[in-house]
C-alpha positions in Angstrom: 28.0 -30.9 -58.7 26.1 -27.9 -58.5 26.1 -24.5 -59.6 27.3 -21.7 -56.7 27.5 -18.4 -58.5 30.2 -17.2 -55.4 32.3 -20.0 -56.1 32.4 -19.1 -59.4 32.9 -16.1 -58.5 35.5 -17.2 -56.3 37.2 -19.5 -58.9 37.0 -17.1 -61.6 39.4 -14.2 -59.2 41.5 -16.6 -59.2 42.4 -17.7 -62.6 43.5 -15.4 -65.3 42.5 -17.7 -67.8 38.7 -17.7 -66.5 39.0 -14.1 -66.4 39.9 -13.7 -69.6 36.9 -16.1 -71.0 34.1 -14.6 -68.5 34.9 -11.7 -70.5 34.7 -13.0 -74.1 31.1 -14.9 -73.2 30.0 -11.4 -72.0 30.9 -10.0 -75.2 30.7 -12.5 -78.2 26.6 -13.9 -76.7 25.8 -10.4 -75.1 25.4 -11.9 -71.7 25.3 -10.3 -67.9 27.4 -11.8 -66.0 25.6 -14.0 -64.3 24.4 -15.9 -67.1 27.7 -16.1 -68.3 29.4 -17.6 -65.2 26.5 -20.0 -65.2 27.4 -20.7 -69.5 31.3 -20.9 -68.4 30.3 -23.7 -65.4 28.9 -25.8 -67.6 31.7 -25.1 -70.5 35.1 -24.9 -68.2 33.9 -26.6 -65.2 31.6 -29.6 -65.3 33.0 -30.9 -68.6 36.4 -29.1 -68.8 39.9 -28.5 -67.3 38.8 -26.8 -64.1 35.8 -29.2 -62.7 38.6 -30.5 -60.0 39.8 -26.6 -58.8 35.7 -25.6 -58.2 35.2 -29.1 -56.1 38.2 -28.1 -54.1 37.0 -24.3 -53.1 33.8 -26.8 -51.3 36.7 -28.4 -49.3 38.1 -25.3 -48.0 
């Protein structure tokens, strides 16, 4: 899997959940958001809960 910042992007509008975390890694480590999507991939996505929902937005 690699990282795609739009379907990041993409996943991230929408879930609420991923949303709501996107915002706390921009605030608690004092990120722009691109670093943080790219902190929340490898968090959330290649590791976590939503690693089958980003492999299905390459599908479609």
């Amino acid at each position: 899997m690699k990282f795609v910042k739009s379907k990041m992007m993409q996943l991230v509008k929408e879930n609420e959940e991923l949303k709501i975390r996107l915002k706390s890694i921009m605030t608690e480590h004092e990120l722009e958001k691109t670093l943080a999507l790219k902190a929340m991939y490898h968090s959330e996505v290649v590791e976590g809960k939503f690693q089958g929902l980003y492999q299905e937005l390459f599908k479609g």
